[in-house]
C-alpha positions as a LaTeX table, in Angstrom:
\begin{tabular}{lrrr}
\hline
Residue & $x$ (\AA) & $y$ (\AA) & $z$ (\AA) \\
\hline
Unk1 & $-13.97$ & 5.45 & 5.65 \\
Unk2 & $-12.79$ & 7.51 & 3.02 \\
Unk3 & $-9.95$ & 5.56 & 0.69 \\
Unk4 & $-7.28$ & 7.48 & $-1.90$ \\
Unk5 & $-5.98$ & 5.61 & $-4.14$ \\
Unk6 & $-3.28$ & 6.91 & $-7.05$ \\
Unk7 & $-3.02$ & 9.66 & $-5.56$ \\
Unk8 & $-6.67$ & 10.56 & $-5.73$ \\
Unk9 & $-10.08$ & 10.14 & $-3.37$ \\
Unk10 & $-11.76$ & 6.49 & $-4.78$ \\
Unk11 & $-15.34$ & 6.90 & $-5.00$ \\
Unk12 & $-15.76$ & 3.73 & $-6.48$ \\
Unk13 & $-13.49$ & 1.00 & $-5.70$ \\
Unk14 & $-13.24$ & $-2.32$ & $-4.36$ \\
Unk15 & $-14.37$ & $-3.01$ & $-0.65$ \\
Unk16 & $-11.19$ & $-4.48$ & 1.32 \\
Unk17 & $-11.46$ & $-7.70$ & 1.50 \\
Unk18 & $-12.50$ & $-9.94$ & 4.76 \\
Unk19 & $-10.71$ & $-12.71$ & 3.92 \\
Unk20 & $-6.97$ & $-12.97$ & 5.64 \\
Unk21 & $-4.69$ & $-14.90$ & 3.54 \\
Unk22 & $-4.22$ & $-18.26$ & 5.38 \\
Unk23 & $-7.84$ & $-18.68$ & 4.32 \\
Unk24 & $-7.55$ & $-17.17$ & 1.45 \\
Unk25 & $-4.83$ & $-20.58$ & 0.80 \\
Unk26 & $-6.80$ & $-23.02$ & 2.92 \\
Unk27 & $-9.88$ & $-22.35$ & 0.17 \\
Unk28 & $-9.75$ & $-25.15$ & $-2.44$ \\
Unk29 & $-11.91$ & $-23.53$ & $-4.50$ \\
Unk30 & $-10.47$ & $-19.69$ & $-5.06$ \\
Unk31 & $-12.91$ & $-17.07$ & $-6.30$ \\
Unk32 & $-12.00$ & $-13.99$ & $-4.85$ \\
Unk33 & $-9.02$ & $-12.08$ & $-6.28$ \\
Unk34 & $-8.12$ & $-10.11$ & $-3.23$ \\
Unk35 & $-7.03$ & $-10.92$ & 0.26 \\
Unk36 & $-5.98$ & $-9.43$ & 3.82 \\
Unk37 & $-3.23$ & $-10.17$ & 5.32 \\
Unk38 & $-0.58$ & $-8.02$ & 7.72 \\
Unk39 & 2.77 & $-8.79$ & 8.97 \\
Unk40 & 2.23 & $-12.24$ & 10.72 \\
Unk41 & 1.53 & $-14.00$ & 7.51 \\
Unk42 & 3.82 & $-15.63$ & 5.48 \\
Unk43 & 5.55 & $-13.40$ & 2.92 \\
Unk44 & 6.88 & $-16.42$ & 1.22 \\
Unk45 & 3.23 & $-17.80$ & 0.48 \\
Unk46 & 1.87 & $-14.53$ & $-0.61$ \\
Unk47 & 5.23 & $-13.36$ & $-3.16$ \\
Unk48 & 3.73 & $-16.70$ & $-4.45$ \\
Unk49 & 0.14 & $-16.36$ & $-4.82$ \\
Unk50 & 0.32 & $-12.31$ & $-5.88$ \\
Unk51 & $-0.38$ & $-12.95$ & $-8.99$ \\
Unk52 & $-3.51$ & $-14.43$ & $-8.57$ \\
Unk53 & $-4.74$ & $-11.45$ & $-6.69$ \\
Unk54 & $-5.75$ & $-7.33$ & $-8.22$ \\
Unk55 & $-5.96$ & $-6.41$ & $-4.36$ \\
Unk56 & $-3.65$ & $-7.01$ & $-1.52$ \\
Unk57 & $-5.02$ & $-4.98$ & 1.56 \\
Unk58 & $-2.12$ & $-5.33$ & 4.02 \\
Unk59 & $-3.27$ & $-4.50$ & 7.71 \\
Unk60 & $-0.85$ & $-2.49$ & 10.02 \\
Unk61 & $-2.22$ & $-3.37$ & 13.50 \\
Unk62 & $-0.10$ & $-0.84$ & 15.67 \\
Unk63 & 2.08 & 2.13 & 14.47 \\
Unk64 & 5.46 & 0.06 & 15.75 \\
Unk65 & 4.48 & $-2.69$ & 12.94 \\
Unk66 & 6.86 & $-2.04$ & 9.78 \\
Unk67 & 6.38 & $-5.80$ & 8.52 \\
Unk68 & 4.14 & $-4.35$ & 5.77 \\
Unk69 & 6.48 & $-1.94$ & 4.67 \\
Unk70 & 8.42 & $-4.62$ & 3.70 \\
Unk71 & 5.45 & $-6.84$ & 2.59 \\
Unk72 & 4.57 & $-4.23$ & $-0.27$ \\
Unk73 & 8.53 & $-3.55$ & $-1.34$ \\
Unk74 & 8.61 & $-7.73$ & $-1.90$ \\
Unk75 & 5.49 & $-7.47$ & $-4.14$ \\
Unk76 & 6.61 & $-4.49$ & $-6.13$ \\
Unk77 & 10.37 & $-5.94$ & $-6.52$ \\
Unk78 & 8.93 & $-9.29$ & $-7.48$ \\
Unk79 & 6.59 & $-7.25$ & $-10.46$ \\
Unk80 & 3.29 & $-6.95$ & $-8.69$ \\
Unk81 & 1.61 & $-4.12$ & $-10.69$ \\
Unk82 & $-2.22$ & $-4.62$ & $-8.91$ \\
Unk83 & $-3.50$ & $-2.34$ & $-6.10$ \\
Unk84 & $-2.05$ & $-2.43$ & $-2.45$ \\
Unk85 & $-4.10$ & $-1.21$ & $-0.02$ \\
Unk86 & $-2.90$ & $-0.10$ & 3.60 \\
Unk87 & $-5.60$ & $-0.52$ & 5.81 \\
Unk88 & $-5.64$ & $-0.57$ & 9.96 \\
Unk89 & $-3.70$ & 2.14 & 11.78 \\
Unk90 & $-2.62$ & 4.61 & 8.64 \\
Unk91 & $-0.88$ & 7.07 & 10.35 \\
Unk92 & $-0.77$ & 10.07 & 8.19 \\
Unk93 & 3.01 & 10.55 & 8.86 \\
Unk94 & 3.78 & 7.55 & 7.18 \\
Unk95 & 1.99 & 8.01 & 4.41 \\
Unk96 & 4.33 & 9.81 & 1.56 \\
Unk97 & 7.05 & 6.40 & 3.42 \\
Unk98 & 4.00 & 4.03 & 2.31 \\
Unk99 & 3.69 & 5.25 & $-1.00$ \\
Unk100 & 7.68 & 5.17 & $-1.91$ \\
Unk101 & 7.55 & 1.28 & $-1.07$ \\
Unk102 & 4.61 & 0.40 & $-2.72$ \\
Unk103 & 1.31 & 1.27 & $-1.48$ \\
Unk104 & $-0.90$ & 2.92 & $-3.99$ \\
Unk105 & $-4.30$ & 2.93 & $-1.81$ \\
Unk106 & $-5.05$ & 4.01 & 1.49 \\
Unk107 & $-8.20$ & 3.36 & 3.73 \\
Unk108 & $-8.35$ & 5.94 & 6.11 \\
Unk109 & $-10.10$ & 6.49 & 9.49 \\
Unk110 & $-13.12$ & 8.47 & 9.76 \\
Unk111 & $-11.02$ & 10.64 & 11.99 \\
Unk112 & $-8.36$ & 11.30 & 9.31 \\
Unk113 & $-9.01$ & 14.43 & 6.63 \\
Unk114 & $-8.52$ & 13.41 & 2.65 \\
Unk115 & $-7.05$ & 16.73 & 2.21 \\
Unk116 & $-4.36$ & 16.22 & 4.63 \\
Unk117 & $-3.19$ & 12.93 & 3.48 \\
Unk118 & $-3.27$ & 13.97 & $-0.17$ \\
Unk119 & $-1.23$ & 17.04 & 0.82 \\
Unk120 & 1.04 & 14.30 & 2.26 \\
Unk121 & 1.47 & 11.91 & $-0.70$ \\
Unk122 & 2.82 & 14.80 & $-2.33$ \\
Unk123 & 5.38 & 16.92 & 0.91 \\
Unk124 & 8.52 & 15.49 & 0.54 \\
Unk125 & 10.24 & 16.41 & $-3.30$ \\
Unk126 & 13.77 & 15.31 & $-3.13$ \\
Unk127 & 14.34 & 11.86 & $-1.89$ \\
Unk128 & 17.81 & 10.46 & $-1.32$ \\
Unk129 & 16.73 & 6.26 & $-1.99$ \\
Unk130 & 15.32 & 4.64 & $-4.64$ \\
Unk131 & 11.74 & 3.51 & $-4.48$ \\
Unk132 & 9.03 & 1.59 & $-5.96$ \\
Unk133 & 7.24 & 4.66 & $-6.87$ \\
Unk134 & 9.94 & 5.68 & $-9.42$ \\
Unk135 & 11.15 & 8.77 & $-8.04$ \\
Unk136 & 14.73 & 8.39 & $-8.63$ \\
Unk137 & 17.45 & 9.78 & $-5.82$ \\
Unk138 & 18.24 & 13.21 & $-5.63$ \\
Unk139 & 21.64 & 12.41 & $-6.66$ \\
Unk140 & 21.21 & 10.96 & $-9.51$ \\
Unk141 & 19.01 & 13.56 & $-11.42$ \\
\hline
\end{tabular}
């Protein structure tokens, strides 16, 4: 699986992490500083632990799941600066949509082309929200 991250193909980086975060809690004694989780787990408990954490992999299980849309625009409005990862089903349509909430690295399927999903990350130019990545609205240039 090949994984971009800033924008970039990550030839060295971090594996994502096995550990889900209701274990990740459970553990009294904490060594890892990254964790899985995905939309079932509680946002509350993870806004809290973030900054504890450099890697948040958050899991989409099916394309209908938008929980971790909303996962990563929590942790980037509540000042998480570390990486998060989408991982699971990465659909390369959603991709530039990831990135303007929050996500900064993507694992993607064997079947998915780099090329493609950087040429993504990088399609749409004038937006018409505000985001977490800092790219203002249109209006307001």
């Amino acid at each position: 699986m090949a994984l971009i991250k800033d924008q970039q193909l990550s030839l060295s980086h971090a594996p994502t992490p096995a550990t889900g975060l209701t274990d990740w809690l459970d553990d009294d004694l904490v060594t890892s500083a990254s964790v899985l989780t995905n939309g079932a787990d509680d946002v509350a408990s993870l806004l809290a632990s973030a900054s504890k954490l450099d890697l948040i992999a958050i899991e989409f299980d099916t394309f209908a799941d938008g929980r971790g849309f909303s996962m990563a625009r929590l942790l980037r409005r509540k000042g998480y600066k570390g990486e998060i990862r989408a991982v699971g089903d990465v659909a390369m349509d959603r991709i530039e949509f990831m990135q303007r909430v929050g996500f900064n690295a993507f694992e993607l399927r064997d079947d998915q082309d780099v090329n493609e999903a950087l040429t993504k990350l990088s399609e749409i130019s004038v937006h018409f929200q505000p985001s977490a990545d800092g790219k203002g609205p249109a209006y307001m240039i």
